[in-house]
Each structure stands twice: as structure tokens, then as C-alpha cells.
N, CA, C, O and CB atoms as a CASP TS submission, in Angstrom:
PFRMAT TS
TARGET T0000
AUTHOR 0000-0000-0000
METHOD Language model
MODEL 1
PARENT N/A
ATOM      1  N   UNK     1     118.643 116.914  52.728  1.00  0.00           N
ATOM      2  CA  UNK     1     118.645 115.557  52.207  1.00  0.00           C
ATOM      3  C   UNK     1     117.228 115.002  52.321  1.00  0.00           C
ATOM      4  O   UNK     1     116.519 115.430  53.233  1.00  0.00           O
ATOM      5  CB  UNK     1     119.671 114.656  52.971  1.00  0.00           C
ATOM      6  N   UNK     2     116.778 114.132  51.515  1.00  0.00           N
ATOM      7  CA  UNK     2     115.394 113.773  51.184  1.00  0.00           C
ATOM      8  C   UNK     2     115.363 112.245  52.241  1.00  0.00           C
ATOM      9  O   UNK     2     116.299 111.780  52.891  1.00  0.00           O
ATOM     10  CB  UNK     2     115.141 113.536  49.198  1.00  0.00           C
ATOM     11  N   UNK     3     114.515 111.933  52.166  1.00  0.00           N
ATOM     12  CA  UNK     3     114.444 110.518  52.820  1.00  0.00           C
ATOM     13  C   UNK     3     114.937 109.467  51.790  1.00  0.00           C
ATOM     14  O   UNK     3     115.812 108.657  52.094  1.00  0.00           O
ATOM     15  CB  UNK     3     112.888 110.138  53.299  1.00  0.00           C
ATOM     16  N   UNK     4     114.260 109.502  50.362  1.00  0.00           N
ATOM     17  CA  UNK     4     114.942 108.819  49.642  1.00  0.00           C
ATOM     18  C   UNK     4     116.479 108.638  49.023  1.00  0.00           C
ATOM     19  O   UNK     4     116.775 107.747  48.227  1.00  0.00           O
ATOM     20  CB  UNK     4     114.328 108.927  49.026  1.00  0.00           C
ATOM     21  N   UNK     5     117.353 109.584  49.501  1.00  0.00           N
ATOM     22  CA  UNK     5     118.749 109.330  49.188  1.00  0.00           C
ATOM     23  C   UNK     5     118.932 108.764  50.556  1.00  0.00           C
ATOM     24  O   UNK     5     119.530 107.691  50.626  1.00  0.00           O
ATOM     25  CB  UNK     5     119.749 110.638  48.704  1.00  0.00           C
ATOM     26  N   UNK     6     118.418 109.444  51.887  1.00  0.00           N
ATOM     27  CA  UNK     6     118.916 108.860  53.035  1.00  0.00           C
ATOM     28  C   UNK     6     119.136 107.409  53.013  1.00  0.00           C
ATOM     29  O   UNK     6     120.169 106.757  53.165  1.00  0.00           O
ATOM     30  CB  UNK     6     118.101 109.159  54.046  1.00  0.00           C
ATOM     31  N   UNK     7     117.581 106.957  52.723  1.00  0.00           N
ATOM     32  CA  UNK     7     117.507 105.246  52.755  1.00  0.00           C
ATOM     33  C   UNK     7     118.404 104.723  51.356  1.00  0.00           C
ATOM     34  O   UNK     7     118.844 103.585  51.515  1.00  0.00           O
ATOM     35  CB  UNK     7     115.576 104.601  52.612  1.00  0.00           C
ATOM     36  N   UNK     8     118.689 105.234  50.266  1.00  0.00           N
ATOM     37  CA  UNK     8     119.209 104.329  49.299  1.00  0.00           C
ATOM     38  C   UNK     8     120.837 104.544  50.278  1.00  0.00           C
ATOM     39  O   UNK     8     121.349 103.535  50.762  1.00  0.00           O
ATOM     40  CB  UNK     8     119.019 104.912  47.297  1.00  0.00           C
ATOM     41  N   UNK     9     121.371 105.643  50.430  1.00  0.00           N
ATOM     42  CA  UNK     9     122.322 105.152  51.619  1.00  0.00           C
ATOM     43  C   UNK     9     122.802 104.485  52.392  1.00  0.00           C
ATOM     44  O   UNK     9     123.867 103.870  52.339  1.00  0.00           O
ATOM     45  CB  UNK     9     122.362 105.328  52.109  1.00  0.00           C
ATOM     46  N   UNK    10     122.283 104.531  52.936  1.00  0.00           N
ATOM     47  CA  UNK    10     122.065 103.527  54.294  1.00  0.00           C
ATOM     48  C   UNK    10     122.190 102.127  53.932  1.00  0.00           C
ATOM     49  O   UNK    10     123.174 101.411  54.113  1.00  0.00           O
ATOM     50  CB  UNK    10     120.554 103.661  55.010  1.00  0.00           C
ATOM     51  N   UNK    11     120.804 101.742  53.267  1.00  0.00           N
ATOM     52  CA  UNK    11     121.008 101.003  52.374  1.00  0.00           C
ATOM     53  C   UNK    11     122.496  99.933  52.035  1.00  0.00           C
ATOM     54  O   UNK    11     122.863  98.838  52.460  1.00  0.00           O
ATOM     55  CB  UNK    11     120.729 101.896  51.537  1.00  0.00           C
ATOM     56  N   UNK    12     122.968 100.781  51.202  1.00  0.00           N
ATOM     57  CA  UNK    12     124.248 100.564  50.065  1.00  0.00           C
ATOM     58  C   UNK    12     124.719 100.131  51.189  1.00  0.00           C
ATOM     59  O   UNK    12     124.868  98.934  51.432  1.00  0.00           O
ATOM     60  CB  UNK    12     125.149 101.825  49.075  1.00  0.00           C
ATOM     61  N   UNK    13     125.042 101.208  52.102  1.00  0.00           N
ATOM     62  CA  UNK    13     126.629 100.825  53.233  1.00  0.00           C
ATOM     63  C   UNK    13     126.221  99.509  54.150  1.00  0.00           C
ATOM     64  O   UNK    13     126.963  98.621  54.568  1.00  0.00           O
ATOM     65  CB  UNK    13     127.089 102.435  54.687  1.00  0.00           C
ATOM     66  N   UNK    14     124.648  99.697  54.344  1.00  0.00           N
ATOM     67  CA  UNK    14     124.881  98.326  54.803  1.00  0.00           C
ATOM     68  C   UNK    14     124.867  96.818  54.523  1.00  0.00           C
ATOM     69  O   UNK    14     125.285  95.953  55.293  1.00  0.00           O
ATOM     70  CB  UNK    14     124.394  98.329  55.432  1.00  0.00           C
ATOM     71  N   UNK    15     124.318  96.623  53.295  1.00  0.00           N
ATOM     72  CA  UNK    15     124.754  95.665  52.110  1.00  0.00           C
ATOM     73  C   UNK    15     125.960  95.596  51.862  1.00  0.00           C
ATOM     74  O   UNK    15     126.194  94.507  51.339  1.00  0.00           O
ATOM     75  CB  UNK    15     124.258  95.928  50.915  1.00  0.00           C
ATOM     76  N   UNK    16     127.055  96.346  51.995  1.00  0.00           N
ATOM     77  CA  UNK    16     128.229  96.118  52.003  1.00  0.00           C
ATOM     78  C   UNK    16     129.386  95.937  53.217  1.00  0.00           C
ATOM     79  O   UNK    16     130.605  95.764  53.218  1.00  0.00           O
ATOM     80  CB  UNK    16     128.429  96.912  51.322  1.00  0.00           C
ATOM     81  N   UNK    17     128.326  96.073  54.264  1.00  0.00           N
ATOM     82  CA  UNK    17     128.841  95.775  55.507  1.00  0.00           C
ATOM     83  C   UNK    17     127.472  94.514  56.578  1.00  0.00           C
ATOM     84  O   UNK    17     126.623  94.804  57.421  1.00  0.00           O
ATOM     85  CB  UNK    17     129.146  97.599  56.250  1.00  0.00           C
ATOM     86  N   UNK    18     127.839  93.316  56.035  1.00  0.00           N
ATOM     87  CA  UNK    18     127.126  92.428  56.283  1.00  0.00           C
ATOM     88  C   UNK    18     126.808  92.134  58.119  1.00  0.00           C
ATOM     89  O   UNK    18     125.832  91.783  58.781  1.00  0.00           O
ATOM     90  CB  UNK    18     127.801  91.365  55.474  1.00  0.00           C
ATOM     91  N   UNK    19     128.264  92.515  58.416  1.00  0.00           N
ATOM     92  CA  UNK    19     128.583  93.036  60.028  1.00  0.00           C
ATOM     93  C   UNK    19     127.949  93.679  60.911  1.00  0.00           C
ATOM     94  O   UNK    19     127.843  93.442  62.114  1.00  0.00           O
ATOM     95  CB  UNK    19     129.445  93.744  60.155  1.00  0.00           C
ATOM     96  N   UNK    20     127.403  94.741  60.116  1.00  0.00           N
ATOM     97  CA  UNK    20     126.538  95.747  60.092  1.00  0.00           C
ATOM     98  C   UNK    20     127.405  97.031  60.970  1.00  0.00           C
ATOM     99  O   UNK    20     128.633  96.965  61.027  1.00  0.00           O
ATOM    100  CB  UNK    20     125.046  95.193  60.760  1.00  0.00           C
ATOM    101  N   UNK    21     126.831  97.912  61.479  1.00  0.00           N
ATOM    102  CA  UNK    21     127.293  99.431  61.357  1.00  0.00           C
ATOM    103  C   UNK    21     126.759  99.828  62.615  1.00  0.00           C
ATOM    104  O   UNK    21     125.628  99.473  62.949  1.00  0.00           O
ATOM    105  CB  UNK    21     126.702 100.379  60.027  1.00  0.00           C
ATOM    106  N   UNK    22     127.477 100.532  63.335  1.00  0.00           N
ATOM    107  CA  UNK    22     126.731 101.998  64.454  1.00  0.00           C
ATOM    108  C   UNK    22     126.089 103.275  63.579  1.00  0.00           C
ATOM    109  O   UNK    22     126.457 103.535  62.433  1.00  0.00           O
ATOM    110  CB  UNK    22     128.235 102.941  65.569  1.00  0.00           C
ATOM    111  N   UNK    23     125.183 103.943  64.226  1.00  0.00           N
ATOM    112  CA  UNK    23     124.943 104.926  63.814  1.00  0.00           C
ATOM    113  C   UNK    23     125.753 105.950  63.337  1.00  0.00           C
ATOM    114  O   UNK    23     125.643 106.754  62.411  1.00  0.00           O
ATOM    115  CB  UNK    23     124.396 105.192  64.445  1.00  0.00           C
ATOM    116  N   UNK    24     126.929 105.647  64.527  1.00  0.00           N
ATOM    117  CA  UNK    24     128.131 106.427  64.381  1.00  0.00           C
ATOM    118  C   UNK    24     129.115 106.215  63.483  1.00  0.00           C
ATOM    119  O   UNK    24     130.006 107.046  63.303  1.00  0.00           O
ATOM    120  CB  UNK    24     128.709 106.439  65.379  1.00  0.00           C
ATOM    121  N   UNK    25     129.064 105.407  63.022  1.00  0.00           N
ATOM    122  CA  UNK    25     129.634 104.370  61.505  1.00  0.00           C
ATOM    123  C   UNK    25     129.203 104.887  60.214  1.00  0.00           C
ATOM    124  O   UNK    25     129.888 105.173  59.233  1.00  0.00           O
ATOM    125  CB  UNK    25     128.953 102.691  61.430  1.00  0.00           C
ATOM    126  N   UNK    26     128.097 104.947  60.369  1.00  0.00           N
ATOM    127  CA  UNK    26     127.023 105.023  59.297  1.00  0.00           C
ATOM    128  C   UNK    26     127.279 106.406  58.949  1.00  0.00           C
ATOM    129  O   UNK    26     127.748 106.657  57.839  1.00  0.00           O
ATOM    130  CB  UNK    26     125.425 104.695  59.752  1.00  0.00           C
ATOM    131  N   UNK    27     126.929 107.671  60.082  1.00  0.00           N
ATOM    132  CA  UNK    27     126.890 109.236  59.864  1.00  0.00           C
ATOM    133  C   UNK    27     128.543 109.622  59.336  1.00  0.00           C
ATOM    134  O   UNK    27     128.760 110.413  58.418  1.00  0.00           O
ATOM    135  CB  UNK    27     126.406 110.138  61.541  1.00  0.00           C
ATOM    136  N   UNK    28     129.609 108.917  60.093  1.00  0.00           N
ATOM    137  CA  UNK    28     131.131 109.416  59.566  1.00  0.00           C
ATOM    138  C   UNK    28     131.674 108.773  58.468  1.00  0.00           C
ATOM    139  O   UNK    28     132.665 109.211  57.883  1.00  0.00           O
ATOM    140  CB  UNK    28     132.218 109.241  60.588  1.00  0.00           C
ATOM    141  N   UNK    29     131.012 107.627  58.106  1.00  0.00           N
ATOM    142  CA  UNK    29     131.050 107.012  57.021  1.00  0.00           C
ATOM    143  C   UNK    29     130.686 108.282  55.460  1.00  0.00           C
ATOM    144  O   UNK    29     131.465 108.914  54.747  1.00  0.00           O
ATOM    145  CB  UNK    29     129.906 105.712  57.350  1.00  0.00           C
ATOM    146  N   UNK    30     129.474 108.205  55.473  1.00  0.00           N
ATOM    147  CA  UNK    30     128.389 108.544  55.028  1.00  0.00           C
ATOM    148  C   UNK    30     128.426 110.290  54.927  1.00  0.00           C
ATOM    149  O   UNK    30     127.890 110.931  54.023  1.00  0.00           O
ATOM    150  CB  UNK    30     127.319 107.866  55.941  1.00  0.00           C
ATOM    151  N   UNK    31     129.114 110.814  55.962  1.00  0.00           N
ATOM    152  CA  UNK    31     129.068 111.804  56.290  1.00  0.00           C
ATOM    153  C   UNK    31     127.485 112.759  56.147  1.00  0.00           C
ATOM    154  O   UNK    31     127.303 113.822  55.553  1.00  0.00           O
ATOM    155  CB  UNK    31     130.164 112.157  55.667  1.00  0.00           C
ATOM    156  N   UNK    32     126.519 111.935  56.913  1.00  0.00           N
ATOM    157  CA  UNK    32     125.448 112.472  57.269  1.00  0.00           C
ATOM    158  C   UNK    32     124.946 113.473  58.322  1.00  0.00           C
ATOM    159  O   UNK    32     125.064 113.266  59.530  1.00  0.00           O
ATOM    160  CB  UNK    32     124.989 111.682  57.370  1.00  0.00           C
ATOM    161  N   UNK    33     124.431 114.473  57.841  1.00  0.00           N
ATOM    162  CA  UNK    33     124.447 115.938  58.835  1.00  0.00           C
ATOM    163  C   UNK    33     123.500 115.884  59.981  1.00  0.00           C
ATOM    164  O   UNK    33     122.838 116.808  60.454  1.00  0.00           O
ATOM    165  CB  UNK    33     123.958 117.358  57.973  1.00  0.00           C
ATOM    166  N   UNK    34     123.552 114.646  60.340  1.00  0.00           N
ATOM    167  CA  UNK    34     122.381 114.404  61.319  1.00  0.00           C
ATOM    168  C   UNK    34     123.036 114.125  62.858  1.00  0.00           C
ATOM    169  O   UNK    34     123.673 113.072  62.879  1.00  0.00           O
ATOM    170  CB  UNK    34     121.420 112.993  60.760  1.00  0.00           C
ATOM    171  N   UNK    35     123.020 114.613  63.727  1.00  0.00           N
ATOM    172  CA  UNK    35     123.767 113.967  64.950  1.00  0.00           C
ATOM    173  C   UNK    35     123.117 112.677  65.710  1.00  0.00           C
ATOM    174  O   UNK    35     123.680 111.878  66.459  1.00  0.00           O
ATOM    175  CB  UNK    35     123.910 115.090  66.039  1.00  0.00           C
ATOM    176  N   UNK    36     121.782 112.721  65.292  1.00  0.00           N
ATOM    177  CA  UNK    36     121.034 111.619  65.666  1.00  0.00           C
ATOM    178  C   UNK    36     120.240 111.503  64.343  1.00  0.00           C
ATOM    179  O   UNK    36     120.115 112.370  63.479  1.00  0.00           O
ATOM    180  CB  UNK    36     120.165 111.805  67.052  1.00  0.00           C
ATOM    181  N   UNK    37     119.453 109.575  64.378  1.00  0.00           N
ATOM    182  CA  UNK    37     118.976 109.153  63.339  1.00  0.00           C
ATOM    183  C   UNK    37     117.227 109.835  63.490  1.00  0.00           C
ATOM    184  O   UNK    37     116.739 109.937  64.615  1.00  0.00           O
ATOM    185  CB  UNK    37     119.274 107.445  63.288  1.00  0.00           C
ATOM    186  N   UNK    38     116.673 110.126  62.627  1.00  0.00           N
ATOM    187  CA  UNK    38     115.240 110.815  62.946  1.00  0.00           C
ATOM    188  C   UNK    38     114.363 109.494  62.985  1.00  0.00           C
ATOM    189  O   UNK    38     114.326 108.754  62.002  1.00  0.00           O
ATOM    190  CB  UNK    38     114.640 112.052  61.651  1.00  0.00           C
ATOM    191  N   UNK    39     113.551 109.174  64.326  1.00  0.00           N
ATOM    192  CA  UNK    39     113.161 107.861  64.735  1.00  0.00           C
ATOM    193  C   UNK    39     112.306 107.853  63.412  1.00  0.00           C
ATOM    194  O   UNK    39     112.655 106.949  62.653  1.00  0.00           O
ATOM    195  CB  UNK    39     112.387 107.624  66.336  1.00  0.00           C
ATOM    196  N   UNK    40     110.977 108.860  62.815  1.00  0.00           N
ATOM    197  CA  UNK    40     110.642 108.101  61.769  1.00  0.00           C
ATOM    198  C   UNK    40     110.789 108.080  60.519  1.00  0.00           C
ATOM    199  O   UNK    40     109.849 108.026  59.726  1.00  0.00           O
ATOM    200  CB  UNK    40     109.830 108.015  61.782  1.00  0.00           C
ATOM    201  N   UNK    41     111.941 108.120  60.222  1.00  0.00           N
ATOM    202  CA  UNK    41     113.128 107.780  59.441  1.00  0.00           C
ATOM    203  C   UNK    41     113.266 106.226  59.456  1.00  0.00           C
ATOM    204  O   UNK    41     113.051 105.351  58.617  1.00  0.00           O
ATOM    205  CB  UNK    41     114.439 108.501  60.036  1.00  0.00           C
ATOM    206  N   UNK    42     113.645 106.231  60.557  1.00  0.00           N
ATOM    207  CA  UNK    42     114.192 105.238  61.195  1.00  0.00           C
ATOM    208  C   UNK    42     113.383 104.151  61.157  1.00  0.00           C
ATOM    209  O   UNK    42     113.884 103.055  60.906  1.00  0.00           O
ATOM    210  CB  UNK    42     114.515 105.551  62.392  1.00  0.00           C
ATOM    211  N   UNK    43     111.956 104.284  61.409  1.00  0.00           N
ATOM    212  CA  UNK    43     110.913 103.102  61.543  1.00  0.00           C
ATOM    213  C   UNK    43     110.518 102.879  59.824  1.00  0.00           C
ATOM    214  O   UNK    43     110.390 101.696  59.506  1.00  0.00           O
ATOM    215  CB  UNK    43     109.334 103.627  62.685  1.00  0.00           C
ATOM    216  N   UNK    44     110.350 103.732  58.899  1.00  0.00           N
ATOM    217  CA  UNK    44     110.148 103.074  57.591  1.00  0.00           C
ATOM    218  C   UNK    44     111.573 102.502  56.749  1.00  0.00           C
ATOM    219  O   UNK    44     111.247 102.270  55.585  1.00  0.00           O
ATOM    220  CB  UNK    44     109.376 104.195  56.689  1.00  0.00           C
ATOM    221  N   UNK    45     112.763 102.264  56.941  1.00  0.00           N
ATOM    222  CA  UNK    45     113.454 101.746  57.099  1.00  0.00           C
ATOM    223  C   UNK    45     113.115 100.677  57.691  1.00  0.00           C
ATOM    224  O   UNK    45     113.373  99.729  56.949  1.00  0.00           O
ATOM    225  CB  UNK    45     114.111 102.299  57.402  1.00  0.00           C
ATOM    226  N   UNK    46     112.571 100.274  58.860  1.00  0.00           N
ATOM    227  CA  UNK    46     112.670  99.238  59.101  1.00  0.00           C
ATOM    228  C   UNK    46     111.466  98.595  58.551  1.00  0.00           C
ATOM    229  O   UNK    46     111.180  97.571  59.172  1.00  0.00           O
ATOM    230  CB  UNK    46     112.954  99.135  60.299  1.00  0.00           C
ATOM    231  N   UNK    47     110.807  98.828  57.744  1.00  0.00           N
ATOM    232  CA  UNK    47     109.897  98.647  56.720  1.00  0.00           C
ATOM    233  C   UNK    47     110.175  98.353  55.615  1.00  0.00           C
ATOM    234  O   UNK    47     109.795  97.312  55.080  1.00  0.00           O
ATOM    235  CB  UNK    47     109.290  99.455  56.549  1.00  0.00           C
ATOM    236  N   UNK    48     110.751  99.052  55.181  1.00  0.00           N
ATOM    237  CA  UNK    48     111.067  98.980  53.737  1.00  0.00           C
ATOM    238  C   UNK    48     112.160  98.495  53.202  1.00  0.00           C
ATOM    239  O   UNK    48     112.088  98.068  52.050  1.00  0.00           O
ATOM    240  CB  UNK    48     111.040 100.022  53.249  1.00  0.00           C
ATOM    241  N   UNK    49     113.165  98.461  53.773  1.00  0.00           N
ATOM    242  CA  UNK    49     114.478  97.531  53.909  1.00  0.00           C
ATOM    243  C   UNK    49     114.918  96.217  54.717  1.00  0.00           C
ATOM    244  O   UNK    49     115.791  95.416  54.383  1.00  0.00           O
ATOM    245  CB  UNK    49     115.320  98.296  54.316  1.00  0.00           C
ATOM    246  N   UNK    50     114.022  96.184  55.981  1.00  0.00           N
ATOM    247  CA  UNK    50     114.117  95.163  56.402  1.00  0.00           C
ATOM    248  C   UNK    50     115.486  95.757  57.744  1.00  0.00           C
ATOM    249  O   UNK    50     116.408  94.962  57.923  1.00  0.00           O
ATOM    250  CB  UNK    50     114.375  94.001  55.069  1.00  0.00           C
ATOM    251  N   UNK    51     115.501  96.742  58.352  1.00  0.00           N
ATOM    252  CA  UNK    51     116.635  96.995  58.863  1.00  0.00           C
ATOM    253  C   UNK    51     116.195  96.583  59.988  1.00  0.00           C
ATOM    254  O   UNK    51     114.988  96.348  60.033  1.00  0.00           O
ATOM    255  CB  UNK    51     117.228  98.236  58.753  1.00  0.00           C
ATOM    256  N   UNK    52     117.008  96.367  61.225  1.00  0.00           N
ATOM    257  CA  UNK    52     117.413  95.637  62.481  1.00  0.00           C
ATOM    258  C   UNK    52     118.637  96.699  63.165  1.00  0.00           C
ATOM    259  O   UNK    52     119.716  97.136  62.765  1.00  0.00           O
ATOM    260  CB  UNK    52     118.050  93.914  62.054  1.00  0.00           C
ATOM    261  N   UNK    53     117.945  96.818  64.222  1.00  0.00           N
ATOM    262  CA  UNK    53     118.838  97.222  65.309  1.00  0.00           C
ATOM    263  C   UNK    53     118.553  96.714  66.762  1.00  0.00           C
ATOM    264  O   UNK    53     117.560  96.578  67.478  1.00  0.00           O
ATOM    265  CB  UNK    53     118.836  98.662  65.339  1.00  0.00           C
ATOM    266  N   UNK    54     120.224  96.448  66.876  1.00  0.00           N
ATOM    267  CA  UNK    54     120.274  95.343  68.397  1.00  0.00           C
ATOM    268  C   UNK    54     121.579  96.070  69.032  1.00  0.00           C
ATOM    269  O   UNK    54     122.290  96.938  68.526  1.00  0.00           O
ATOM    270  CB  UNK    54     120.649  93.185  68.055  1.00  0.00           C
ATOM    271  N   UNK    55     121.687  95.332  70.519  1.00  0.00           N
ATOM    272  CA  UNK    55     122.482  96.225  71.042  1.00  0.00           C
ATOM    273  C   UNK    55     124.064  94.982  70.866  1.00  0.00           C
ATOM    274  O   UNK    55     124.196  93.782  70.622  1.00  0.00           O
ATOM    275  CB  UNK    55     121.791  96.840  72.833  1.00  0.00           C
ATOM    276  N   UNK    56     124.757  95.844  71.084  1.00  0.00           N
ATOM    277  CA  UNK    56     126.477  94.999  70.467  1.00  0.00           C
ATOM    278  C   UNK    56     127.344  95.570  72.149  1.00  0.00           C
ATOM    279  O   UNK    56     128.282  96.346  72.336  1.00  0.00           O
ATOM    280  CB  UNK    56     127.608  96.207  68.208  1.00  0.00           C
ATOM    281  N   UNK    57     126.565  94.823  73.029  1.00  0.00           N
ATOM    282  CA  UNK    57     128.117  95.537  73.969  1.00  0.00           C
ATOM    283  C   UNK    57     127.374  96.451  74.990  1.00  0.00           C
ATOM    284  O   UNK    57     126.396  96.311  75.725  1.00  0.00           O
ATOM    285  CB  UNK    57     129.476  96.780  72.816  1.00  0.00           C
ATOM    286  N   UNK    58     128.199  97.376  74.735  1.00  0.00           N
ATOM    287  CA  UNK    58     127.788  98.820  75.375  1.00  0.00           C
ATOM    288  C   UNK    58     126.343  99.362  74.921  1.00  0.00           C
ATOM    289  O   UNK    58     125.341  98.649  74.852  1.00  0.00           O
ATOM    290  CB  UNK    58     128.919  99.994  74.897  1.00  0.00           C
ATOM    291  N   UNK    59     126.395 100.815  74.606  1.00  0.00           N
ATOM    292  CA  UNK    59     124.928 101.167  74.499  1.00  0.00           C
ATOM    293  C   UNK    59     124.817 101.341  73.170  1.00  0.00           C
ATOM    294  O   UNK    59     123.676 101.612  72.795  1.00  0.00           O
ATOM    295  CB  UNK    59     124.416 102.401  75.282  1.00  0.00           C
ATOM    296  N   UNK    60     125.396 101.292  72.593  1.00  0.00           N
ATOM    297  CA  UNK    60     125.340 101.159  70.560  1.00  0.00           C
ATOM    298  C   UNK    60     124.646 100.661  70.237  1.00  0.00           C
ATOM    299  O   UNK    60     124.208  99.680  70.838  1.00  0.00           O
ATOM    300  CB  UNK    60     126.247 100.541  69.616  1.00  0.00           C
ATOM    301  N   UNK    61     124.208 101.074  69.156  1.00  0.00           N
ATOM    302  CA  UNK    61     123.078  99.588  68.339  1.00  0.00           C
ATOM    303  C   UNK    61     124.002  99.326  66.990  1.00  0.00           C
ATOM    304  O   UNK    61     124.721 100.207  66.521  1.00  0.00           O
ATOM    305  CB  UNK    61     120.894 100.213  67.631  1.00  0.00           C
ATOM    306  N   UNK    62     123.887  98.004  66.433  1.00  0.00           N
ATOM    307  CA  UNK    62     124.401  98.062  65.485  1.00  0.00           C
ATOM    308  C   UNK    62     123.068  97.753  64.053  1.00  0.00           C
ATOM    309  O   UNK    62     122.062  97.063  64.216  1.00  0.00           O
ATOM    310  CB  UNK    62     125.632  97.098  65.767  1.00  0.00           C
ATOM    311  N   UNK    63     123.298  98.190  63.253  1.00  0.00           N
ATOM    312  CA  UNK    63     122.563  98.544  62.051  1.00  0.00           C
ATOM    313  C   UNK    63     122.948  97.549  61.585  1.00  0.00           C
ATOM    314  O   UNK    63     124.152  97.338  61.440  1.00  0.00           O
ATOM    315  CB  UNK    63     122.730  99.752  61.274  1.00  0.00           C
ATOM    316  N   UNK    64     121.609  96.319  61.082  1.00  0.00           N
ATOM    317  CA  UNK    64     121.576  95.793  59.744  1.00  0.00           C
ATOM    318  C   UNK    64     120.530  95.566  59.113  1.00  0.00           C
ATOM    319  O   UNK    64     119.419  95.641  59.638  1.00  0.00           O
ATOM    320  CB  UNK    64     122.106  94.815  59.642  1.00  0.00           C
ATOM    321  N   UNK    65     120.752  95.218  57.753  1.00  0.00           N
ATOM    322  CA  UNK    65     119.317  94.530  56.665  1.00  0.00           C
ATOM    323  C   UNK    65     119.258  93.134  57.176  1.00  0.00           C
ATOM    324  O   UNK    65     120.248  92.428  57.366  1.00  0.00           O
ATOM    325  CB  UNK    65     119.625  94.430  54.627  1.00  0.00           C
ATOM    326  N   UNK    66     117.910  92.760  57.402  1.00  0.00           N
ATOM    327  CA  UNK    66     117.558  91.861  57.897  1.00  0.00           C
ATOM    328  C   UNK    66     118.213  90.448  57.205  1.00  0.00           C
ATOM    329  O   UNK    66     119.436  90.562  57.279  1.00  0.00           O
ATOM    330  CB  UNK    66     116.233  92.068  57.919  1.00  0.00           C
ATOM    331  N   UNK    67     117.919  89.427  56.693  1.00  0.00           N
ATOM    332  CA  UNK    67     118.760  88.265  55.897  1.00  0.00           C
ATOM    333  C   UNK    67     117.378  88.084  54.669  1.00  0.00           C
ATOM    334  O   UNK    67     117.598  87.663  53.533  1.00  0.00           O
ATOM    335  CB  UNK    67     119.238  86.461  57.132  1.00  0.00           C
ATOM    336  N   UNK    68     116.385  88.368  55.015  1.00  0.00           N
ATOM    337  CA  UNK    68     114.927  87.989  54.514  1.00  0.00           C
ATOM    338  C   UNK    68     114.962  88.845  53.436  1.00  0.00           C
ATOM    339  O   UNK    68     114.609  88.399  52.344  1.00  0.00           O
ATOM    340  CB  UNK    68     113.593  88.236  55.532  1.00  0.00           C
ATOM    341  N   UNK    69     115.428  90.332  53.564  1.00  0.00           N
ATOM    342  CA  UNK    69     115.118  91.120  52.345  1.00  0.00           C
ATOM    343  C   UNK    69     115.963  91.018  50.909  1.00  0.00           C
ATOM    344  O   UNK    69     115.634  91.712  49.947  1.00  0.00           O
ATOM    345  CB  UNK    69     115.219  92.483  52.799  1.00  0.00           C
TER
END
């Protein structure tokens, strides 16, 4: 998988989940072959989409697009 389907992914599901998502949400959702997110992956995303991750609870983060983008 390329980075650019990754992020239009990601993306989509989380625009449609305003709530936003676990990683673990996202990969069984998505069914992404990744067991973990690749951090710089992860950091132009938060570039280029505006994504946010905070902690919800326990040790989860939950995934969202910022409100700005």
C-alpha cells in the first residue's frame, strides 16, 4: 500500500467518524496490514490533513481531523 491510498483512507473514515477512531478502529475497519501505524506516516498526516491524536481513557489514542481543515 502506498502512502497515498493510506492517507486518502484514513482520511474518508475519519470524516465520517467525527468521534474519531483508535488505531485499532481504523486498521479492522479499514482492514489495514499494519499492526502498528508507521510514525512517519503518521507525522505527514498530521500535516497534511490536520490529524490529532489524544489519549481517551486508557492508553488508546483516538484519531481525528482537526476542525480547521
Amino acid at each position: 500500500m502506498r502512502y497515498t491510498e493510506f492517507r486518502s483512507r484514513i482520511e474518508t473514515a475519519l470524516l465520517d467518524a467525527p468521534q474519531g477512531l483508535t488505531w485499532k478502529m481504523l486498521r479492522d475497519q479499514l482492514e489495514l496490514p499494519y499492526e502498528r501505524p508507521c510514525p512517519e506516516w503518521t507525522r505527514r498526516l498530521e500535516t497534511e490533513i490536520g490529524l490529532t491524536r489524544e489519549r481517551a481513557g486508557g492508553r488508546a489514542l483516538v484519531w481525528r481531523i482537526a476542525a480547521t481543515h
